[in-house]
C-alpha positions as CSV (number, residue, x, y, z in Angstrom):
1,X,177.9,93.7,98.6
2,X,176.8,90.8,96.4
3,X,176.1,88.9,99.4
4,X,173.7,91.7,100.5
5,X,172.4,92.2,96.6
6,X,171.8,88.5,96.7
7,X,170.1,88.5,99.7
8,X,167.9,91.3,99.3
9,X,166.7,90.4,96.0
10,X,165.0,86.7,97.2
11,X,163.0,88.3,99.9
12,X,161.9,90.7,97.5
13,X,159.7,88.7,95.2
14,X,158.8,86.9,98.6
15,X,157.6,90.0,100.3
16,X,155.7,91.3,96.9
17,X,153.9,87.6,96.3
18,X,152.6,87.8,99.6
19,X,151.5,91.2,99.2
20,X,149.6,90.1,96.0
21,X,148.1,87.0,97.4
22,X,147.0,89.2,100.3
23,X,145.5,91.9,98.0
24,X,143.5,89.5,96.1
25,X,142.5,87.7,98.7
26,X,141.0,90.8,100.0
27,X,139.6,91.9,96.9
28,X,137.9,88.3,97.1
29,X,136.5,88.6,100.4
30,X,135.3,92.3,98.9
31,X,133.9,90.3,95.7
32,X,131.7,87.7,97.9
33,X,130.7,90.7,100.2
34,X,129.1,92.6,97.2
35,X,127.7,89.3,95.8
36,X,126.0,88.4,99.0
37,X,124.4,92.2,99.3
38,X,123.5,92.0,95.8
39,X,121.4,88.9,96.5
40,X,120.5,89.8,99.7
41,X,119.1,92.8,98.3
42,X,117.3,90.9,95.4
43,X,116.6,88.4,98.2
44,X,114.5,91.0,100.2
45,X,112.7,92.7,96.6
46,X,111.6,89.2,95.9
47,X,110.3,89.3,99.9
48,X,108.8,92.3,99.3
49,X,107.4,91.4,95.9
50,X,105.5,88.6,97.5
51,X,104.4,90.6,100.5
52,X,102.8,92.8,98.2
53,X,101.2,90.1,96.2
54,X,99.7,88.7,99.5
55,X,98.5,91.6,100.8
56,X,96.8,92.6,97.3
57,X,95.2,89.3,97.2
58,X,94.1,89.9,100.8
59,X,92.5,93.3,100.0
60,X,90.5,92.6,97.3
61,X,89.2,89.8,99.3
62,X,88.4,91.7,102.1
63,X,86.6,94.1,100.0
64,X,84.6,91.3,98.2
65,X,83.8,90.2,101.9
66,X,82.5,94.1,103.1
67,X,80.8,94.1,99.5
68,X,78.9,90.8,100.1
69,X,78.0,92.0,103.9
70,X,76.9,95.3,102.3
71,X,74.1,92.9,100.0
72,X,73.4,90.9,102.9
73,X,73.1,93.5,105.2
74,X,70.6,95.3,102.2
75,X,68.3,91.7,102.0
76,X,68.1,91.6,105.9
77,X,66.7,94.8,106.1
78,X,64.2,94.5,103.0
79,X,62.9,91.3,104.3
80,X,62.5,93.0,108.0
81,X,60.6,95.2,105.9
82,X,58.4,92.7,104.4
83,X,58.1,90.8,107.8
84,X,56.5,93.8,109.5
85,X,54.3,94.5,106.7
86,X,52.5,91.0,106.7
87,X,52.8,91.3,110.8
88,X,50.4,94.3,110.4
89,X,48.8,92.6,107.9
90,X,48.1,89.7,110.3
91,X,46.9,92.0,112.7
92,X,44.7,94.1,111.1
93,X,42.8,90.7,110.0
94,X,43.2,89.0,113.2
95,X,42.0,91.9,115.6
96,X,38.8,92.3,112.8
97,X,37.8,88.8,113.5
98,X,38.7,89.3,117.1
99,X,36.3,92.1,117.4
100,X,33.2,89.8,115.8
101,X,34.3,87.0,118.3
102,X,34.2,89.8,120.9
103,X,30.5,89.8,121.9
104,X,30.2,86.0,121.9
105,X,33.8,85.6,124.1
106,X,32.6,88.6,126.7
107,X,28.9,87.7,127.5
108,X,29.5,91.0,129.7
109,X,29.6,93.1,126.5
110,X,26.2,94.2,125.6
111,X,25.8,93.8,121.8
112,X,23.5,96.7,121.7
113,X,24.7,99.8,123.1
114,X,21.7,101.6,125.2
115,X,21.2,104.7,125.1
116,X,19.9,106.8,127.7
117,X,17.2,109.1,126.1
């Protein structure tokens, strides 16, 4: 039996090293898992940080952008405005010279109107 005792007892603390080096090698492999989650997930906040960043940057541009089209859009329209006011303008002047010029442009035109009495 001390053969047996003897025998048994070496592969023992064998068995129970390997056991530990396995479990801590496991629990290493578990460590690095968590650490890469953790900084994948800090990874994908700082992503998503930025993305959010961009896009605010983006909106407010867009909206200074639809507010300066807005005041463009505002001028266009006041100086169509304007345009057509000294078109008629124009006109008005224009077609009261024109009718003076008339008579001597139209020899057809009687300057005196007759009238049948």
């Amino acid at each position: 039996m001390c053969i047996n005792t003897s025998e048994s007892t070496p592969s023992r603390p064998m068995y129970s090293t390997v056991r530990k080096w396995r479990s801590k090698r496991s629990k290493i492999r578990v460590c690095r898992l968590s650490r890469r989650k953790r900084r994948g997930s800090k990874e994908t906040a700082m992503v998503r940080r930025e993305m959010e960043l961009k896009n605010m940057k983006l909106f407010l541009e867009n909206r200074s952008i639809v507010n300066e089209n807005e005041k463009l859009r505002k001028k266009a329209l006041q100086l169509l405005q304007e345009n057509q006011t000294l078109m008629s303008e124009f006109q008005k002047q224009f077609s009261h010279r024109h009718d003076f010029a008339t008579p001597l442009l139209h020899p057809s035109k009687p300057l005196i109107s007759k009238e049948v009495s």
